[in-house]
C-alpha positions as CSV (number, residue, x, y, z in Angstrom):
1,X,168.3,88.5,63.0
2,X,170.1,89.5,66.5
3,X,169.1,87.0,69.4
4,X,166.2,88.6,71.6
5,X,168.7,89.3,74.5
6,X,172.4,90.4,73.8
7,X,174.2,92.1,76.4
8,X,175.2,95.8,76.2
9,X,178.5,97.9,76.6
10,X,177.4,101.4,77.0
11,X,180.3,103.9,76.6
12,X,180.4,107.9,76.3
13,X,181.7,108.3,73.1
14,X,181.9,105.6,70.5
15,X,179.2,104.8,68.3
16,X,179.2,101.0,66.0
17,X,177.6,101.0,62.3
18,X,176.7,98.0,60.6
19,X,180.0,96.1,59.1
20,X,182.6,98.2,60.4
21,X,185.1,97.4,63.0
22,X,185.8,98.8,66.4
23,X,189.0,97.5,68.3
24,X,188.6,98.0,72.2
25,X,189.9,97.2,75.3
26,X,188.2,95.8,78.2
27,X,188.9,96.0,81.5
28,X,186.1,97.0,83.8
29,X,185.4,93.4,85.8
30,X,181.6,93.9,84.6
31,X,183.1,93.9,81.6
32,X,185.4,91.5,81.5
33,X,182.9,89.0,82.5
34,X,180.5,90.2,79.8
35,X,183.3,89.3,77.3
36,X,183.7,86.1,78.9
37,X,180.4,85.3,78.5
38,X,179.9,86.4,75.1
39,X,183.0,84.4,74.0
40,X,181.7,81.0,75.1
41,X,178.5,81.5,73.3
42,X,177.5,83.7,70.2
43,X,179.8,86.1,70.7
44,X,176.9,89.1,70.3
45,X,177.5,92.2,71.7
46,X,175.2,95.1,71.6
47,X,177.0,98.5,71.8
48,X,175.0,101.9,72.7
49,X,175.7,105.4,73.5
50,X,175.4,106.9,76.6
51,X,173.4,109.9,77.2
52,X,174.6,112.9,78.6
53,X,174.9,113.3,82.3
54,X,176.0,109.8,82.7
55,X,178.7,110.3,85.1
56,X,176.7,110.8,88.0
57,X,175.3,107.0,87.4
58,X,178.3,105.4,85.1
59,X,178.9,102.3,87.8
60,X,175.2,101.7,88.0
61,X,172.5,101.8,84.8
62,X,172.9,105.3,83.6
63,X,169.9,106.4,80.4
64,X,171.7,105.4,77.5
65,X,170.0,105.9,73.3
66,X,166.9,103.2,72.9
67,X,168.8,102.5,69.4
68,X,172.6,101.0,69.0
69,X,174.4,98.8,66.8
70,X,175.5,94.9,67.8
71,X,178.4,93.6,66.9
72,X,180.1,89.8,66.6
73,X,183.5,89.7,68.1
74,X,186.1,88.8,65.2
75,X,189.3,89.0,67.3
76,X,190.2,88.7,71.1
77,X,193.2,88.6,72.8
78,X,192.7,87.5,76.2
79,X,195.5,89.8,78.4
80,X,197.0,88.5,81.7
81,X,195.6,90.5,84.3
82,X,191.9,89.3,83.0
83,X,191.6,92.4,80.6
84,X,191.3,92.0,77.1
85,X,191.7,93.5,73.8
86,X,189.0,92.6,71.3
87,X,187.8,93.4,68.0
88,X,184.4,93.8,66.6
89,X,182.4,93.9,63.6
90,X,179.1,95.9,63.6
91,X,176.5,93.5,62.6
92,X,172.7,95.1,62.7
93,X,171.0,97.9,64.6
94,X,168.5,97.2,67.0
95,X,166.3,99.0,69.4
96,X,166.2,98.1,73.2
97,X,162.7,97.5,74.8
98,X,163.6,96.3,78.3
99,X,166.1,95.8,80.5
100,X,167.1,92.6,82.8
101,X,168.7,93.7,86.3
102,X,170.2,90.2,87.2
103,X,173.6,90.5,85.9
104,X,176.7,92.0,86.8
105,X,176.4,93.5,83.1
106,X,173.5,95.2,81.4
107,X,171.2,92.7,79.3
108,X,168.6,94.1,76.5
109,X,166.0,93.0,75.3
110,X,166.0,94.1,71.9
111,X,164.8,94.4,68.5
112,X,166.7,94.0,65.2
113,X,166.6,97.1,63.1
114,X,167.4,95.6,59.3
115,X,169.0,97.7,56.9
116,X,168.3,97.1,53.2
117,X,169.2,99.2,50.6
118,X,166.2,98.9,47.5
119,X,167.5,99.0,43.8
120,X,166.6,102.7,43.2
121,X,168.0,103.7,46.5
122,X,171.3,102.4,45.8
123,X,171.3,104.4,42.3
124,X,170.6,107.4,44.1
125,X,173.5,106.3,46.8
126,X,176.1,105.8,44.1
127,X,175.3,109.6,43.0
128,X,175.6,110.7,46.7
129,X,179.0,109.1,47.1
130,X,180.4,111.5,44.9
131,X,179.3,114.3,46.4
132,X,180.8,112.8,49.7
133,X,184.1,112.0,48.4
134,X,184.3,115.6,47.5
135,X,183.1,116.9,50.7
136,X,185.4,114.7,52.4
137,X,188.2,114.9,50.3
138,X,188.5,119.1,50.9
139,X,188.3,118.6,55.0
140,X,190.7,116.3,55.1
141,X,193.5,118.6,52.7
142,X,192.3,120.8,54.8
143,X,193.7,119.3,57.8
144,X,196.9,118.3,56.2
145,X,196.6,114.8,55.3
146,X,196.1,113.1,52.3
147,X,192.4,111.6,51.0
148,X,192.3,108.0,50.5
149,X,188.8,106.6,48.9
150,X,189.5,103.1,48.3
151,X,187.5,102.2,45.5
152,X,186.4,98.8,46.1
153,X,184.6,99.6,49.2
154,X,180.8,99.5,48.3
155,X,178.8,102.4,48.8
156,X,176.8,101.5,52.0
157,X,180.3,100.1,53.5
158,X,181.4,103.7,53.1
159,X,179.3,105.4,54.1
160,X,178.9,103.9,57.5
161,X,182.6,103.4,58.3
162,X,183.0,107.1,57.5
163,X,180.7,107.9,59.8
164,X,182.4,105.7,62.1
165,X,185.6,106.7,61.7
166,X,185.7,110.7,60.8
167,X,185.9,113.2,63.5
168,X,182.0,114.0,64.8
169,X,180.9,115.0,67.9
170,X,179.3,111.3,69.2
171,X,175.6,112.9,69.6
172,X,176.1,113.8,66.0
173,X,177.6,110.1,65.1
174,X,174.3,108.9,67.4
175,X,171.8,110.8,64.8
176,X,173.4,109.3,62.1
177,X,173.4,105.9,63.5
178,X,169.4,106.4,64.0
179,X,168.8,107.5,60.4
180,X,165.8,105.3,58.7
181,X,168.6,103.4,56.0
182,X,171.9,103.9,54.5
183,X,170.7,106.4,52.2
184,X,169.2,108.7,54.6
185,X,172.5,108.5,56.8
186,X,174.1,109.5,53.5
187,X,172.1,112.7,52.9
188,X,172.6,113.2,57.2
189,X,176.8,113.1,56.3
190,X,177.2,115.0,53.4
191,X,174.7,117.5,55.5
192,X,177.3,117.7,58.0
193,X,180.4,117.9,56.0
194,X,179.0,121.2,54.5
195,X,178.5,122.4,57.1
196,X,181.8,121.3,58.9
197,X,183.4,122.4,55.7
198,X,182.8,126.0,55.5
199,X,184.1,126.7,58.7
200,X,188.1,125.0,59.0
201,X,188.7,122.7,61.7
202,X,191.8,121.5,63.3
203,X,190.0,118.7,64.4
204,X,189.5,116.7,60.9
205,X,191.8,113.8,61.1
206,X,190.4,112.1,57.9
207,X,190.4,108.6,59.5
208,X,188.9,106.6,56.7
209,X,188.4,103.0,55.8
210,X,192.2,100.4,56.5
């Protein structure tokens, strides 16, 4: 279970899934000082997507999606100028249900958003992750590159940190993220690699799982 409050980092385009890893760098001073924070205690961060038209807003509280993903920092390399280069590692969902305006940075309040995965859904998941391989595996020749499934991966681990990592539009990576379970975000993927898939793209960079 997440902590009732965790602070947010709200950015345009990057979207965290449950036990996958996002490196960033910090070095907004709001920012820096949520990092600071969050280092010296549970190291929680709550990351959520912004929603379009933010710019107008982006130094105050622009509208960002009611449901993100928090992650734990796993790495952080504090950089001389007060920036810093962290890593972290998506933990649970959660939904936001209020806001506190007394910090430099935004606080939630939140609710955790559990994922489990029931015996017959993971039967049906294995199945899917076929399909998905072979979905995957034709944009990615198609952009040149070589597929890579690593085997070892389970199937929920895979399917989020492809839908982490491969090229989506980030309102697209958003509806995926809000999908009720793994399995659903499953079906939502390989709905969107066929349909990616008839049409080439010189976009698919087939980042997949290091």
């Amino acid at each position: 279970m997440l902590p009732p409050v965790i602070p947010l980092f709200p950015l345009p385009s990057v979207v965290l899934f449950p036990n996958v890893f996002l490196p960033l760098h910090i070095f907004e001073p709001r920012y820096r000082a949520m990092v600071g924070d969050a280092l010296g205690g549970d190291r929680i961060i709550g990351m959520v997507l912004l929603r379009p038209g933010h710019e107008a807003n982006y130094e105050g509280r622009p509208p960002v999606f009611p449901i993100g993903c928090a992650g734990v920092i796993t790495h952080s390399e504090p950089l001389n100028d007060g920036r810093f280069n962290i890593v972290l590692r998506g933990l649970e969902r959660f939904r936001i249900t209020g806001e506190d305006d007394g910090n430099a940075y935004r606080l939630a309040h939140v609710d955790s958003l559990p994922e489990t995965l029931p015996e017959d859904h993971r039967t049906e998941l294995r199945r899917h992750r076929h399909r998905l391989e072979a979905l995957l595996a034709v944009a990615i020749e198609r952009a040149g590159a070589e597929p890579r499934f690593p085997p070892a991966v389970p199937d929920e681990d895979l399917v989020n940190a492809l839908a982490q990592y491969i090229e989506l539009d980030p309102l697209e990576r958003q509806a995926l993220l809000e999908r009720d379970g793994v399995l659903a975000r499953c079906r939502a993927l390989i709905d969107l690699l066929e349909m990616k898939t008839l049409t080439p793209r010189e976009s698919w960079k087939g980042k997949l799982v290091h």
